[in-house]
N, C-alpha and C positions, 0 to 999 in steps of 0.2 A: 276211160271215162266216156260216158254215154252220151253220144250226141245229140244236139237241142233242135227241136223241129224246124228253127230256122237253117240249124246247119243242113240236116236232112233233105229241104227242099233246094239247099244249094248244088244244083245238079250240072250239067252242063248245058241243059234245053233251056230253064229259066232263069239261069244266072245273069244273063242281062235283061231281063224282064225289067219292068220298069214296078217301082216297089207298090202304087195305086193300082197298078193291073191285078200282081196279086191279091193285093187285098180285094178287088172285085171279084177274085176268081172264087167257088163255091168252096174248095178244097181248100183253101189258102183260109177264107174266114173260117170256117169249121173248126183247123186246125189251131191256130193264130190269130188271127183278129186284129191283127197290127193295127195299132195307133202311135199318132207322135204325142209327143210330150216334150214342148220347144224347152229351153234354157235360150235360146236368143229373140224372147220375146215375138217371134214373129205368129201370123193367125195359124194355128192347126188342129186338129179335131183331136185334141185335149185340154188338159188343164191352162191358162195361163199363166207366163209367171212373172211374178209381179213387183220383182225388182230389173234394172239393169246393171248388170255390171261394169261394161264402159263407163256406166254413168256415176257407178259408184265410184270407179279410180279417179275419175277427174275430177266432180265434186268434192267428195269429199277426203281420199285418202292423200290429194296434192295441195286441203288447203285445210283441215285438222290438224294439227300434230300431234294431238294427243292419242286420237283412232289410230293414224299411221305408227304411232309409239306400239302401242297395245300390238297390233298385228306384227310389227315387225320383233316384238318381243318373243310372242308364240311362234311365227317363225325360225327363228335363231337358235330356239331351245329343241325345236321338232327336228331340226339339220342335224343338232349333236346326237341322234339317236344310231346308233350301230346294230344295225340284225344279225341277227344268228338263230340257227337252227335250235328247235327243244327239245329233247325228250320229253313225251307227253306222261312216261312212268317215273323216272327216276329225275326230271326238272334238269341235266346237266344239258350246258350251252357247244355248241359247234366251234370251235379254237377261231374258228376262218369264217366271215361272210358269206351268204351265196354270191356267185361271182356275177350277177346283172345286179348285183344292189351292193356291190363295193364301194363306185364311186356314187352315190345319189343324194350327196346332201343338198347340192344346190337346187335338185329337182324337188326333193320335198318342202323345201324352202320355200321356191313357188307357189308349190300347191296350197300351200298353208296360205298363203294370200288368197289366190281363186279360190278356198275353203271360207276364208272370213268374207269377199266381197262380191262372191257369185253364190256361195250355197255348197259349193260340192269340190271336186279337185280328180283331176283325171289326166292316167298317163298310160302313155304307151309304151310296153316294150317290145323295144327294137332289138330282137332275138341276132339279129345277124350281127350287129356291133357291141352285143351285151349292155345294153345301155335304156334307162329310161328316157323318155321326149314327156315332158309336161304338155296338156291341150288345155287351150281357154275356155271355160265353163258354158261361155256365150256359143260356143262355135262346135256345141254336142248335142244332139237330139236323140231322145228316148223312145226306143222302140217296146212296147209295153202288148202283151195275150194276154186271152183267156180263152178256154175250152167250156166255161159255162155263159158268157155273156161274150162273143164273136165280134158283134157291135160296139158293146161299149165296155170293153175289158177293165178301165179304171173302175170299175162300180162292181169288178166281182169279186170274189175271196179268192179265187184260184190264179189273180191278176199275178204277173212275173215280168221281168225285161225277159225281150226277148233278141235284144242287141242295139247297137246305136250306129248314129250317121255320125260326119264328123263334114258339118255345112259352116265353113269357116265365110259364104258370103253371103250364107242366107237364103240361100237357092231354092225355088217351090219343090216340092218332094217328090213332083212328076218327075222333072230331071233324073234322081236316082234311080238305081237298078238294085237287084234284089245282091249282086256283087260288092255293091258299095257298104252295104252293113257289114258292121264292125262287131264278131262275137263276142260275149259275156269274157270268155277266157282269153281277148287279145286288148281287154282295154279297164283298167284301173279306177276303177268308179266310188271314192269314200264322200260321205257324205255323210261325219260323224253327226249334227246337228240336224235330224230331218224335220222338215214343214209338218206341221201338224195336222195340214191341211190337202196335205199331199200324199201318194200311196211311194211316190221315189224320191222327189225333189228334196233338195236339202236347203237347208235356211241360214241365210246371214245374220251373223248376231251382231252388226251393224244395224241392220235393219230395227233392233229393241232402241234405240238408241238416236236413231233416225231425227225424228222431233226433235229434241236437244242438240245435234247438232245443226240442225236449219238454225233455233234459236242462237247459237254460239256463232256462229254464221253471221249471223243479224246482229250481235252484241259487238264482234269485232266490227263487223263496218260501221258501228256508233261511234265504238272509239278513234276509227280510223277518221270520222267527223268530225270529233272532238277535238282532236288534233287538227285539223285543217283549216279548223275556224277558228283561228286564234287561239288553242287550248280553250276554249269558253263555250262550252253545248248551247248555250239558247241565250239570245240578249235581245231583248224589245226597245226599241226607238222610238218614244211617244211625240209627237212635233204638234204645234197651235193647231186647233181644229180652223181656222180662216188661211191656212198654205195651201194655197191651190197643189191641186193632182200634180201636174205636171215636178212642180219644185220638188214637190215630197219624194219623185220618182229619181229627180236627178242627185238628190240627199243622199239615197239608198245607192245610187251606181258609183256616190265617189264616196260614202263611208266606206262599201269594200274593195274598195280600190286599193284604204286605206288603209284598211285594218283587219283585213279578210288575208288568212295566210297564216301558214309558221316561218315565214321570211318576216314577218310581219306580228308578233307575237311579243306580246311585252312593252309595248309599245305606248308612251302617254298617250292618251283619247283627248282630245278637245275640238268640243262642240260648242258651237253659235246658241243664243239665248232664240226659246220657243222651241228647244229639243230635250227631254228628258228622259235618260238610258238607267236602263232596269234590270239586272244580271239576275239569269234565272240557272241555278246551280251549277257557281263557278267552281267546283273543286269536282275531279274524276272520283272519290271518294264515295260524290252523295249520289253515284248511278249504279253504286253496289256490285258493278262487274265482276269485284274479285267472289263475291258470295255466289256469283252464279255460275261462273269459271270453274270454282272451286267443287262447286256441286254437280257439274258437269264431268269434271275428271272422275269426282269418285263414282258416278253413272256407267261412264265408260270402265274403271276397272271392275265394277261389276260385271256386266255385259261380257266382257271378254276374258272371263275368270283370274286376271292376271292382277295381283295383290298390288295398290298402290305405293307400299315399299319398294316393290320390283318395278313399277310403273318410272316413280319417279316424282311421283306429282305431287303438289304442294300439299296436297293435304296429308300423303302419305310421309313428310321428309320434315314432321314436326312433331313434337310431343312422345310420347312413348313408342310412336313409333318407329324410332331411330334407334330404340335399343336392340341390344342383338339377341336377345331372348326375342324378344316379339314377332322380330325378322323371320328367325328361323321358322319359327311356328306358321309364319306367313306359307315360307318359302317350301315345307312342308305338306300346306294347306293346298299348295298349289301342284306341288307334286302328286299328291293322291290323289285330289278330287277334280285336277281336268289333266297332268301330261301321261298318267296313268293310260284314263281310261282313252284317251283320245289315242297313243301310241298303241293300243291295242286293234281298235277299231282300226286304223294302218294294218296293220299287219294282215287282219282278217281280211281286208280288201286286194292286198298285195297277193296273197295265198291263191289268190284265183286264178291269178295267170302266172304261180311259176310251179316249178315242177318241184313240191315237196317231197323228202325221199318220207316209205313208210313207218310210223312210230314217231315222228316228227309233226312240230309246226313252228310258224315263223314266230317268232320272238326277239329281243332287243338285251343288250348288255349294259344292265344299269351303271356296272362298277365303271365304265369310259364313257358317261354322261358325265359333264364336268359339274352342273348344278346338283348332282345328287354324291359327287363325291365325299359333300360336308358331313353326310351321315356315317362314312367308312367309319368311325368310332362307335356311335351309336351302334351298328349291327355288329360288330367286333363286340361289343359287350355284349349283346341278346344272344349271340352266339357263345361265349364264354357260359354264358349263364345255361343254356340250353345242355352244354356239354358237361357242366356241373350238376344238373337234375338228373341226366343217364346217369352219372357214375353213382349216383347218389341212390340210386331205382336199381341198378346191377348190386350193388351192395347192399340192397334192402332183399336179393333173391328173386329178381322179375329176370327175364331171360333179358338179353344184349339186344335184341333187334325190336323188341315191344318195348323197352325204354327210350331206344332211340329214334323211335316214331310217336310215342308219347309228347320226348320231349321238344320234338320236332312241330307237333301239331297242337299240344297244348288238350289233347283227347285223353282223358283218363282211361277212357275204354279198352282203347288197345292193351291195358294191360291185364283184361279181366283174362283168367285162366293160363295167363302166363306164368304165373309163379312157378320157381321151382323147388317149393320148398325145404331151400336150403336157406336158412337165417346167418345173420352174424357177417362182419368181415368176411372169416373165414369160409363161408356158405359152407357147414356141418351141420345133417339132421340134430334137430336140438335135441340134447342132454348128453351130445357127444364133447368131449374135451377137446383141447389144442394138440392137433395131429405131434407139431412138433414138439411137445412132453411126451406124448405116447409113443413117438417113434426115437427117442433120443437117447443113445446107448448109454448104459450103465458104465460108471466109472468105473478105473479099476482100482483095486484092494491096495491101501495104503501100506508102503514097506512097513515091517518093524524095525525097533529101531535094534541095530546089532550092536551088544555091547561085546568089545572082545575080551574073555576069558583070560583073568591072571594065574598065572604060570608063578603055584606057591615054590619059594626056593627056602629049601629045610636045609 
């Protein structure tokens, strides 16, 4: 494999160079043009970026439940994924794992978090103990060339990583040395969902999502009010316009003395004459929370492709959608059109840094995902049926291995100029008969019958 200009100037003379040296060096921009590209938010002569991910665990994946559902969903399902090597001609699977990704569920587990709440997902393998190490999305910086724009390599078409730091404290980028970068082929970089806005970074689909839940944010700490004031969101105290200030002030410190609480909830009211209380929507009902909860959950399993059946959520666990027809349809939906293509996008990342043997790539064993095991019927019948179109296309006189690729692909084509024109069950150029008439020995010649001969007696 041909090594990357970063690795080639890693020499012995300027392996501890300091990595802004180089980049002021003439050779070093010509070739490279290193820029960062932070993930920990901090200032560098790139892109910003414009989420945090600390900020996002604590906010909101420790005080949502329904985001932290969603992500730990798509985690869960990403753990059960088993690799194995493919044949890239004939599709058959490797019996055995490669032996640095036997045990990795819990690592992909991770990352599948730093995936939904930093943007991207990055691991390292640790070649000496065969084993992957997850790194936090905040705590990697992108080292990004070009050979047509040296200065400002994000703005050219020939733009590439050209390897990463790994600044778990944020360290200014003087500090590192040209040793400290981390190559392309020693550090696991997916980042199935990229920014749109960006040539590497990858985008949190929290972030669509973001608004609603500050709103849902705000909704529960209403009700969390609601409840605190006596179950009662808003009540007005109108008292005689001649009660001096002062009275009016000490009315207000011992009504809630009195009746401010849910120790204190339910409670008869009685009030002194020249006081008149006015309950402004006493029932949780008329603040409509549940229509905004509810339109909230089904936001998030949009956003995070994961079906509100599977979810859990109240809108999903009502009406038609509790039947198991619908389910599956769901749970299908979801199979194809995000753990598909998202389990691939893995593998293409993973492939970087391990040693694929030739005629091979990385791929996954559907049949030990336990969510796609519900289909083993379904393809048990498409395969029944596929193996009924061959025998059906051999017997029609196409050769055995253009039927079999036909009925495998669904391609009519493969069978142009395959016939052998031999028709019939029996494949005989036509107008020939049934071999077995033609070749079926002649009976043989029925005895006569022997009468025996009376012996006249004279």
């Amino acid at each position: 494999m041909m090594a990357t200009r970063l690795e080639r100037m890693m020499t012995t003379r300027n392996r501890h160079s300091s990595v802004v040296d180089l980049v002021n060096q003439s050779e070093w921009v010509k070739y490279a043009g290193t820029w960062m590209q932070s993930w920990g938010g901090q200032t560098m002569k790139s892109e910003s970026q414009p989420t945090n991910f600390e900020g996002y665990i604590k906010t909101i994946h420790r005080n949502i439940g329904v985001i932290g559902a969603a992500v730990e969903a798509r985690a869960l399902v990403l753990s059960d994924v088993h690799f194995r090597f493919e044949d890239i001609n004939t599709g058959d699977l490797s019996p055995t794992p490669p032996e640095i990704l036997e045990d990795v569920a819990d690592v992909i587990r991770k990352i599948e978090f730093h995936e939904s709440y930093g943007g991207a997902g990055f691991m390292w393998p640790d070649r000496l103990e065969k084993r992957f190490v997850d790194v936090r999305p905040d705590e990697i910086e992108i080292l990004a060339s070009s050979r047509q724009r040296p200065l400002n390599p994000l703005q050219a078409l020939d733009c590439k990583i050209e390897g990463f730091l790994h600044n778990p404290n944020g360290l200014p980028i003087e500090q590192f040395t040209l040793g400290d970068v981390i190559s392309p082929r020693e550090l696991v970089y997916w980042a199935p969902r990229p920014d749109p806005l960006s040539r590497f970074r990858g985008e949190s689909w929290v972030t669509s999502v973001l608004i609603e839940a500050l709103i849902d944010m705000k909704s529960n700490a209403y009700v969390d009010e609601f409840y605190a004031n006596a179950a009662t969101p808003n009540m007005i105290l109108a008292l005689d316009k001649e009660v001096e200030p002062d009275r009016v002030r000490a009315f207000r410190k011992l009504f809630r003395e009195e009746y401010e609480g849910l120790d204190k909830a339910h409670r008869t009211m009685v009030m002194g004459g020249g006081v008149s209380a006015t309950v402004v929507g006493a029932h949780l009902s008329e603040l409509m929370s549940r229509e905004i909860q509810g339109g909230f959950e089904s936001r998030v399993a949009v956003a995070s492709r994961v079906p509100s059946s599977v979810l859990g959520t109240r809108e999903g666990n009502q009406g038609s959608a509790l039947n198991a027809t619908a389910f599956n349809m769901m749970r299908r939906l979801w199979m194809g059109g995000w753990f598909h293509p998202q389990v691939r996008s893995l593998c293409r990342a993973i492939e970087k840094v391990i040693n694929v043997p030739a005629g091979k790539r990385l791929s996954w064993d559907p049949q030990l995902t336990l969510l796609m095991q519900e289909d083993a019927k379904d393809a048990a019948e498409i395969t029944s049926m596929q193996v009924a179109a061959a025998a059906s296309a051999v017997q029609g006189g196409w050769e055995y291995d253009a039927a079999v690729k036909t009925a495998m692909t669904g391609n009519l084509r493969h069978m142009l100029g395959k016939h052998t024109g031999l028709v019939s069950v029996q494949l005989l150029p036509p107008g020939e008969g049934n071999p077995e008439e033609d070749s079926a020995p002649e009976s043989p010649p029925e005895p006569e019958d022997e009468t025996p001969e009376e012996n006249d007696e004279d």
